[in-house]
C-alpha positions as CSV (number, residue, x, y, z in Angstrom):
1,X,-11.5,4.5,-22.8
2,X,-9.9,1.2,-23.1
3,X,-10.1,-1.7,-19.8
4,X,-8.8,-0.5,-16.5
5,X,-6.1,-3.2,-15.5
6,X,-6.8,-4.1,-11.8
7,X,-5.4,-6.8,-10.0
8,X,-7.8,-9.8,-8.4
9,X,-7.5,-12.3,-6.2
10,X,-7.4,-15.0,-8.8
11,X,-9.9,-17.5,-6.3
12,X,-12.6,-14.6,-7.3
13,X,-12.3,-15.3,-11.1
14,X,-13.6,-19.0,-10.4
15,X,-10.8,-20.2,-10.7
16,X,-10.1,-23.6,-8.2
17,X,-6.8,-22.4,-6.0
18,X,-8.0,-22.1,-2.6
19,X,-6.5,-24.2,-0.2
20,X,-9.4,-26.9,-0.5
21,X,-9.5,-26.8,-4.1
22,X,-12.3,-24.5,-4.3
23,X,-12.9,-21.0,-5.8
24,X,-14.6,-18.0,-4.7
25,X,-15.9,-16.8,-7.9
26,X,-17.8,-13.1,-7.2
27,X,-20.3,-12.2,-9.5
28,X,-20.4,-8.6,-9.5
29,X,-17.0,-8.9,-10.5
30,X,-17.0,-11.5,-13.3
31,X,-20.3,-10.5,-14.7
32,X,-20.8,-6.9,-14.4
33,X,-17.3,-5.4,-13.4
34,X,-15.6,-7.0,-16.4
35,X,-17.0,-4.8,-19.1
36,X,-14.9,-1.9,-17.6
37,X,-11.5,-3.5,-16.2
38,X,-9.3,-5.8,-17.4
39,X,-8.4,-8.4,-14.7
40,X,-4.8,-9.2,-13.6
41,X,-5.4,-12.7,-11.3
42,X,-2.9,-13.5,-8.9
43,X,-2.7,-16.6,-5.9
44,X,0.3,-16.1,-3.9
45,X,0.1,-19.3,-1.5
46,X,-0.1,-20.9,-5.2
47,X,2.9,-19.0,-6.4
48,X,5.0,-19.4,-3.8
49,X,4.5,-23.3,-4.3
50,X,2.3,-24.4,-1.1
51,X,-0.1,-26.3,-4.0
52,X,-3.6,-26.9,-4.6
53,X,-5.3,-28.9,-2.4
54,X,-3.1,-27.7,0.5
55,X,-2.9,-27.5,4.5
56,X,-4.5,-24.2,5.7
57,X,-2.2,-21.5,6.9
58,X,-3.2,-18.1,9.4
59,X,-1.6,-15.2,11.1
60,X,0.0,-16.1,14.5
61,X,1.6,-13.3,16.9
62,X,4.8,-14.6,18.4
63,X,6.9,-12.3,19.8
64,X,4.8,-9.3,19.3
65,X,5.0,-10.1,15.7
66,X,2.5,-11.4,13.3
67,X,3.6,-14.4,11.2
68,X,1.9,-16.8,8.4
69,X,2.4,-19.8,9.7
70,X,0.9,-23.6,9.1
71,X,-1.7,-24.8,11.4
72,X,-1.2,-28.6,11.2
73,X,2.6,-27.4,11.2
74,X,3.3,-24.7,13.0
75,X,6.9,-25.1,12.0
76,X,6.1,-23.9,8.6
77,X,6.4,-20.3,8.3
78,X,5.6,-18.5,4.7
79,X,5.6,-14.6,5.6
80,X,8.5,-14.2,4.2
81,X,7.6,-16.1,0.6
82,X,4.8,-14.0,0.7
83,X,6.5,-10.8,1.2
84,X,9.0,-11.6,-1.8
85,X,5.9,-12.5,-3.6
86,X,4.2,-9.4,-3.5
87,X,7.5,-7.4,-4.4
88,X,7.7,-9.4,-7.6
89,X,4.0,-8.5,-8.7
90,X,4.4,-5.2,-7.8
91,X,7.1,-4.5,-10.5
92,X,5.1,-6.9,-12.7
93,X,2.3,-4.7,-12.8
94,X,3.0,-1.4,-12.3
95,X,0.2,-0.2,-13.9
96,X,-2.9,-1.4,-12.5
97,X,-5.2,1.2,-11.0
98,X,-6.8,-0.4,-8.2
99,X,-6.8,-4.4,-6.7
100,X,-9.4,-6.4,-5.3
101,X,-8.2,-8.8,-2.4
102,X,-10.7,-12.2,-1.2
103,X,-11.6,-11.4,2.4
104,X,-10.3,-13.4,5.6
105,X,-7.3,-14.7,4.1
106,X,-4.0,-14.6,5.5
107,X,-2.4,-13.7,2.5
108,X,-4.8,-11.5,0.9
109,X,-6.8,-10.6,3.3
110,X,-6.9,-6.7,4.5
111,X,-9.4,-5.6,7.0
112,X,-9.6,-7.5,9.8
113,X,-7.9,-11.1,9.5
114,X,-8.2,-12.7,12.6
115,X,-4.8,-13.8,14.2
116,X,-4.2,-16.6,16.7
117,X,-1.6,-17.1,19.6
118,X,1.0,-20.0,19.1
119,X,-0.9,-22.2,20.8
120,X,-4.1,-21.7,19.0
121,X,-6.3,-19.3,21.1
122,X,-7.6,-16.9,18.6
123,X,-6.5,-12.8,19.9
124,X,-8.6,-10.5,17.6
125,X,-9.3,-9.4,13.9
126,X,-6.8,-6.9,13.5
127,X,-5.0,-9.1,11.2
128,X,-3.9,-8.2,7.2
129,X,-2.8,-10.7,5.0
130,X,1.5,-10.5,4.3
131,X,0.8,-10.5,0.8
132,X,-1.5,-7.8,0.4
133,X,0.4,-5.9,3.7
134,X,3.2,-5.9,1.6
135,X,1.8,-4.8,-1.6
136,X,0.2,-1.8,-0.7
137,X,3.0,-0.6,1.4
138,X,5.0,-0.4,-2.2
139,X,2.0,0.8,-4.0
140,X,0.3,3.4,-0.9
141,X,-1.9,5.0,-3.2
142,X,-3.4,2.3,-5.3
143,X,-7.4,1.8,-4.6
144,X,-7.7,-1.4,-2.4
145,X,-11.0,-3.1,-1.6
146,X,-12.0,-6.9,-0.2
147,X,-14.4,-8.3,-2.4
148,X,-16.5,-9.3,-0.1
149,X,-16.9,-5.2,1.3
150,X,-18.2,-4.3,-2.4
151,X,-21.4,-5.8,-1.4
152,X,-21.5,-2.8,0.4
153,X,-22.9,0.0,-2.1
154,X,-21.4,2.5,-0.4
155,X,-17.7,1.0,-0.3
156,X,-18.2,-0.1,-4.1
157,X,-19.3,3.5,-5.2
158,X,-16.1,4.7,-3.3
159,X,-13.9,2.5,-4.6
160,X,-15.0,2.2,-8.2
161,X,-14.6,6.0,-7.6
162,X,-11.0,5.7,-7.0
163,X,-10.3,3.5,-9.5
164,X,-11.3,5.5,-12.3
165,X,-9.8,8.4,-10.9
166,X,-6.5,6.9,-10.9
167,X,-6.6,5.6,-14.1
168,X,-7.5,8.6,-15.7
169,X,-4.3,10.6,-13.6
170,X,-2.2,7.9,-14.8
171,X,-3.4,7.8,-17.8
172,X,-3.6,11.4,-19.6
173,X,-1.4,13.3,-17.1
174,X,1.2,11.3,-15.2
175,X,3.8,10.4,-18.8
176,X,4.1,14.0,-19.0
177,X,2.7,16.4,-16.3
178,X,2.7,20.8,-17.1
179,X,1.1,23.2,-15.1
180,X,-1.8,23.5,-17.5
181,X,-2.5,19.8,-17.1
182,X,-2.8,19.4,-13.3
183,X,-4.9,22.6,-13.1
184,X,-7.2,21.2,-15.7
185,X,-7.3,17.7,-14.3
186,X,-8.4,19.2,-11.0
187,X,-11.0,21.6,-12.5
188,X,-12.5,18.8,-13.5
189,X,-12.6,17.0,-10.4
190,X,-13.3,19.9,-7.8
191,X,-17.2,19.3,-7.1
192,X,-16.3,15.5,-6.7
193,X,-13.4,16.4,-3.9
194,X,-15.8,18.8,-2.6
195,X,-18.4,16.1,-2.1
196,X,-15.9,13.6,-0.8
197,X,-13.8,16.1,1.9
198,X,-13.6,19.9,1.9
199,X,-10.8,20.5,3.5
200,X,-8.8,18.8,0.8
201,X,-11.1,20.9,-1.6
202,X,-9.6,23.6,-0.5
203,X,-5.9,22.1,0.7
204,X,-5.4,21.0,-3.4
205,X,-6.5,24.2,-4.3
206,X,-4.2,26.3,-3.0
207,X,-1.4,23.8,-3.3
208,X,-1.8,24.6,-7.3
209,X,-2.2,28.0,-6.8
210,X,1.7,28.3,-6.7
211,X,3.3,25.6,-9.3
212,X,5.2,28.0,-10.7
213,X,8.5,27.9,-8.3
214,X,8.3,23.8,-8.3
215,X,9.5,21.0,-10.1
216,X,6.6,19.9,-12.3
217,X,7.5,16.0,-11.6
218,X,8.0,16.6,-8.1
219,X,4.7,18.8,-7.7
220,X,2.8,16.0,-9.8
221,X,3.3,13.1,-7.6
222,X,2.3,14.9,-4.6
223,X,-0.7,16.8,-6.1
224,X,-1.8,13.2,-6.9
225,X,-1.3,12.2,-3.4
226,X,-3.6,15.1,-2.0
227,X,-6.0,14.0,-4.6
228,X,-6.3,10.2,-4.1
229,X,-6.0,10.9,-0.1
230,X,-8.8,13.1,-1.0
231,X,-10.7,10.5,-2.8
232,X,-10.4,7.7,0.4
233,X,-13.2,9.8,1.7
234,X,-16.7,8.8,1.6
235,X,-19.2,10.7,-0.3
236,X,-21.7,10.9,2.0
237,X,-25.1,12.4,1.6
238,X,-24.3,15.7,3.6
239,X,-21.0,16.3,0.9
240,X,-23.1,15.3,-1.8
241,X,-25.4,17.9,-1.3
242,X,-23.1,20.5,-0.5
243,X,-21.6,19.8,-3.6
244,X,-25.1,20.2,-5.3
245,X,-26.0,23.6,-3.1
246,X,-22.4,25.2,-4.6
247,X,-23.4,23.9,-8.8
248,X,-27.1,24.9,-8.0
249,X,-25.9,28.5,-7.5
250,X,-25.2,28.6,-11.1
251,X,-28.7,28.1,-12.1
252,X,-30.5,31.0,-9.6
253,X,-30.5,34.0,-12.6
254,X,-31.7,30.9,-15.0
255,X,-34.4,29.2,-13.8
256,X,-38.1,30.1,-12.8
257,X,-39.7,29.9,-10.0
258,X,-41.2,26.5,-10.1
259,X,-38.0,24.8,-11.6
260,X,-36.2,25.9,-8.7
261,X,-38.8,24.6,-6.2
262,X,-38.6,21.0,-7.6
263,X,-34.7,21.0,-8.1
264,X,-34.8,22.3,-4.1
265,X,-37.2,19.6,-3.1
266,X,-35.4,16.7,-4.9
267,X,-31.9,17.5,-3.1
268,X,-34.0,18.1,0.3
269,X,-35.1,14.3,-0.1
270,X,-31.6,13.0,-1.2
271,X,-30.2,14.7,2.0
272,X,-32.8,13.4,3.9
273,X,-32.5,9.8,2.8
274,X,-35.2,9.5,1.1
275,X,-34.5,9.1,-2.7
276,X,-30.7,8.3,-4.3
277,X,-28.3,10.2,-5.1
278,X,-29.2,9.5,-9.0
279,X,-32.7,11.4,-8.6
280,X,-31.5,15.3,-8.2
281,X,-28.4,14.5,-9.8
282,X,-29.9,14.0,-13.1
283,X,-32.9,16.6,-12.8
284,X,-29.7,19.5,-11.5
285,X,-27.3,18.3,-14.9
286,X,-30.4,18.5,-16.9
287,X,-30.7,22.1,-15.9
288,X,-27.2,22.9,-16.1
289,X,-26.2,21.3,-19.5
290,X,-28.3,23.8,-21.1
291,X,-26.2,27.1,-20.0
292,X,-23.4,25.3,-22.6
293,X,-20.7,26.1,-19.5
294,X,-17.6,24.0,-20.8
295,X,-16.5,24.2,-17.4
296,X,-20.3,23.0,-16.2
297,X,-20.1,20.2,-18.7
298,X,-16.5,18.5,-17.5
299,X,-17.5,17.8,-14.1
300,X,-16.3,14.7,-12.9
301,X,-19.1,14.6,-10.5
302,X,-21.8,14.3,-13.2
303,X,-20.3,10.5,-14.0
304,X,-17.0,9.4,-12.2
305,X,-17.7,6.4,-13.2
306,X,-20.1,4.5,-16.4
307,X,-23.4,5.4,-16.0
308,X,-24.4,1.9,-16.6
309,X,-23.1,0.7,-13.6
310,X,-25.7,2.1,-11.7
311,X,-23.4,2.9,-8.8
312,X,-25.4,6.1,-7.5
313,X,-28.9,4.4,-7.9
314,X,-28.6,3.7,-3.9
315,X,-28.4,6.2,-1.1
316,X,-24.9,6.6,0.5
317,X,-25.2,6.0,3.9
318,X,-23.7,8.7,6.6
């Protein structure tokens, strides 16, 4: 597998472009994340030409619309730089599999940028940056994070998740989609949907059961959207273990009595918080590796992501 291209806030590379001339260089990103992706840096508010240092800038309702507008001059209103911005990186990189925004901005920001009235009152945090607003209206299905929410293992399992997902879609299936080739992909990924919502386990399911009467394109694109909608899911220590119940089942006629005890206890502590997710895992694909089940083997859930990452060496949260 070659680097993942992803998109970055270029500020979380190091690099000085913030509006005081700083950076906010993130070191999971730079120093661990960078083995596996291969970083795409962008600074709108530099692109658009507002320079480095620069006056500060934040959302502002007026008119029951949210705009990007100076603070020292409110008379200067970049929404719609940003806008065109993001249109022009968007067909610039039309291949990245996932993007990681700085927090709080209002360009890049996209959870909860707070947003002022006109005359300087703040209203709440239900702001989203007009870059990144823009940007992932054009690409809906792209894996978005803030970088400052991957210090939350949970939200960096998830999206890590995503990311490599998408990029392996994209990658072996998307240039030239058959039948065979979505069935397989998703065979492949059904104990990972299962642990991340069942319904759509069982929605993508039968939406492949019946390819045969579609367009293959047509039928591709929105297999992938099931799928990635799928994805947007948590894991959470209850689908986890479901998961683990249904791949356990394939082990009752194979192991003794005493193997299945400790498998059994090992998931009972992983549901019940009290070891992660790593522990049973390894100990249950220990087991099932050795019934040489091709099927067994190409489970996504086993690794959808490096190893080496340690990703699932923390217990996901409920």
């Amino acid at each position: 597998m070659g680097k993942i291209p992803l998109g970055i806030s270029q500020c979380l590379m190091g690099e000085r472009v913030r509006y005081d001339g700083s950076h906010k260089r993130n070191h999971y990103l730079m120093d661990v994340l960078a083995e596996v992706v291969e970083f795409h840096p962008v600074c709108p508010e530099v692109a658009i030409g507002l320079g480095i240092p620069r006056k500060p800038i934040r959302l502002v309702i007026k008119g029951g619309e949210t705009r990007v507008r100076g603070i020292e001059n409110p008379d200067l209103d970049v929404t719609g730089a940003l806008v065109a911005h993001a249109e022009i990186v968007a067909q610039q990189m039309p291949d990245i599999c996932g993007y990681v925004f700085i927090q709080n901005s209002p360009s890049c920001g996209v959870f909860g940028v707070k947003r002022y009235l006109p005359n300087g009152n703040p209203i709440d945090r239900e702001g989203r940056g007009a870059y990144a607003r823009r940007f992932m209206e054009l690409m809906p299905l792209l894996p978005v994070e803030e970088a400052g929410r991957l210090n939350d293992a949970g939200l960096r399992e998830n999206f890590l998740t995503r990311v490599f997902a998408y990029y392996d879609f994209k990658t072996h299936i998307a240039p030239a989609p058959t039948a065979k080739k979505l069935i397989e992909f998703y065979s492949r990924y059904k104990y990972q949907v299962m642990a991340h919502h069942v319904p759509s386990y069982f929605a993508i399911g039968r939406y492949l059961s019946n390819l045969a009467a579609r367009d293959i394109q047509k039928s591709s694109e929105e297999f992938f959207q099931l799928f990635m909608d799928a994805l947007k899911h948590h894991a959470t220590r209850k689908g986890n273990t479901n998961a683990m119940m249904h791949l356990r089942g394939y082990l009752k006629e194979v192991l003794g009595t005493q193997d299945k005890q400790e498998l059994s206890q090992l998931i009972d502590s992983y549901k019940a918080g009290h070891v992660p997710l790593v522990v049973p895992l390894t100990l249950l694909k220990h087991h099932l590796i050795k019934l040489d089940n091709p099927y067994l083997k190409s489970q996504s859930f086993w690794a959808p992501h490096p190893e080496y990452l340690g990703l699932r060496n923390h217990i996901i949260e409920d």
